[in-house]
TORKOL-4160 file (C-alpha; in steps of 0.2 Angstrom, whole numbers, padded with zeros to 4 digits, m for minus):
82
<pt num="1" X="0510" Y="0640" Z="0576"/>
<pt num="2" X="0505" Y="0643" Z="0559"/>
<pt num="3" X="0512" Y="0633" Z="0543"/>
<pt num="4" X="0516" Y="0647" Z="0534"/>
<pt num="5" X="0524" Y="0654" Z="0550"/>
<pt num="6" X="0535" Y="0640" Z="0555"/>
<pt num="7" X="0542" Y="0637" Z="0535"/>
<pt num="8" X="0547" Y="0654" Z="0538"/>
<pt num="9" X="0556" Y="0650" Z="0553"/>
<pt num="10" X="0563" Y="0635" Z="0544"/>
<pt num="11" X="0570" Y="0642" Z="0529"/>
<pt num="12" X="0580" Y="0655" Z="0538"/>
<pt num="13" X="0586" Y="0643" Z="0551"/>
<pt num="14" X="0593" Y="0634" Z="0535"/>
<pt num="15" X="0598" Y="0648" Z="0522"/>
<pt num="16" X="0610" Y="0653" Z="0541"/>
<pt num="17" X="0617" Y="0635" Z="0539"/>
<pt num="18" X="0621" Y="0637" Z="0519"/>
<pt num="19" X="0605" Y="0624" Z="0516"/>
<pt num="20" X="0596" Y="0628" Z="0498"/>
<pt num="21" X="0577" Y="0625" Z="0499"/>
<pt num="22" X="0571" Y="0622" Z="0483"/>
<pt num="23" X="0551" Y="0626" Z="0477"/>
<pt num="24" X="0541" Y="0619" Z="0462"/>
<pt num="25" X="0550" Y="0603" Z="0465"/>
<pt num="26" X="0544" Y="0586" Z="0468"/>
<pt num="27" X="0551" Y="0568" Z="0467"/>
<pt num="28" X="0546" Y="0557" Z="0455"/>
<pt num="29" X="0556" Y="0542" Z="0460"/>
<pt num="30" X="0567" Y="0536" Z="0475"/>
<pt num="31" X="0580" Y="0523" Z="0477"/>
<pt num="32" X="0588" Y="0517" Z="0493"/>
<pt num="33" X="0608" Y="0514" Z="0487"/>
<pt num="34" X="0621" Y="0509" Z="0500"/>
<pt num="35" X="0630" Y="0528" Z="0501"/>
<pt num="36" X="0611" Y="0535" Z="0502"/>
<pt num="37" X="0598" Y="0538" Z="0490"/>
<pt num="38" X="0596" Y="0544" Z="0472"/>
<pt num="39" X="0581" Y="0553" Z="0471"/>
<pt num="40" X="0575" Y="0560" Z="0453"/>
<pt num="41" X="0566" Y="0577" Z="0452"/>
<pt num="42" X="0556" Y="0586" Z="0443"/>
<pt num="43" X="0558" Y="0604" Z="0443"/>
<pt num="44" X="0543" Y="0615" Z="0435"/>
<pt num="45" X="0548" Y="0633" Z="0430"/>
<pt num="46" X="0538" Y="0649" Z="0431"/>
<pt num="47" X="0531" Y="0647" Z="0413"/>
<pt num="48" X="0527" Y="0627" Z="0414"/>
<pt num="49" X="0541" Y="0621" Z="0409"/>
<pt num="50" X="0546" Y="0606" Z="0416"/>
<pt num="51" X="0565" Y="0597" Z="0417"/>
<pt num="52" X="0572" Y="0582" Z="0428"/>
<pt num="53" X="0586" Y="0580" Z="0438"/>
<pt num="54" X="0595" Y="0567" Z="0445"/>
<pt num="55" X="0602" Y="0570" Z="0462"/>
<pt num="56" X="0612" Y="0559" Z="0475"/>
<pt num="57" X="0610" Y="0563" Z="0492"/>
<pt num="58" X="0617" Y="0554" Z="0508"/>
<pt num="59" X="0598" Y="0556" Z="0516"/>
<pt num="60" X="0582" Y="0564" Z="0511"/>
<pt num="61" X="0570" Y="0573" Z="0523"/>
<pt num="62" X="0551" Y="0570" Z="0516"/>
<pt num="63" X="0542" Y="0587" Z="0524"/>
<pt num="64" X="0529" Y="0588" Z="0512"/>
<pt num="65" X="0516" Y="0580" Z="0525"/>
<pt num="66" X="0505" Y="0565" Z="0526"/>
<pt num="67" X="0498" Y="0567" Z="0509"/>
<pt num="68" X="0515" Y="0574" Z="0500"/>
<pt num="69" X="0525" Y="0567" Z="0487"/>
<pt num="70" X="0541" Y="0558" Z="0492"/>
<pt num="71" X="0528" Y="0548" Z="0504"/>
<pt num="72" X="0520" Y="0542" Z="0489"/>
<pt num="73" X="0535" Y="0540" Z="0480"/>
<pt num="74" X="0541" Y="0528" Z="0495"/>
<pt num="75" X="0525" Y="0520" Z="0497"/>
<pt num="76" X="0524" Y="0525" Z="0517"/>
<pt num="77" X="0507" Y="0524" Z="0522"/>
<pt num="78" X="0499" Y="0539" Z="0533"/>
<pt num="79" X="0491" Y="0534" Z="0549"/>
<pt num="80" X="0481" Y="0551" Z="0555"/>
<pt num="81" X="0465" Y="0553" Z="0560"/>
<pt num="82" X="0454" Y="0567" Z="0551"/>
């Protein structure tokens, strides 16, 4: 299946759950605390504008692929074959 098909699938899956997918975000730093993570963001609006955003989470899921962002931000090393 396509990318662009399954995040279609995705994303109604988890907008029927009550599950906000956020676009033009990406995490600049991560820290493990012992109720979950804190996770900063940066959020870029449609006309550039940039603001950040401290969030809380009891887990984060990374599915940005081997080369995304929250990888580097962990410092999780991709093992794939080209």
């Amino acid at each position: 299946m396509d990318q662009y098909l399954l995040e279609g699938v995705l994303r109604k899956h988890l907008e029927r759950h009550g599950v906000h997918v956020e676009l033009a975000t990406e995490p600049t730093f991560l820290e493990e605390v012992a109720d979950g993570v804190n996770i900063v963001l940066k959020k870029t609006k449609r006309d550039g504008e940039t603001t950040s955003e401290i969030l809380h989470a009891s887990y984060v899921i990374g599915a940005d692929g081997a080369k995304g962002d929250l990888r580097q931000c962990v410092r999780i090393a991709a093992h794939f074959e080209a």
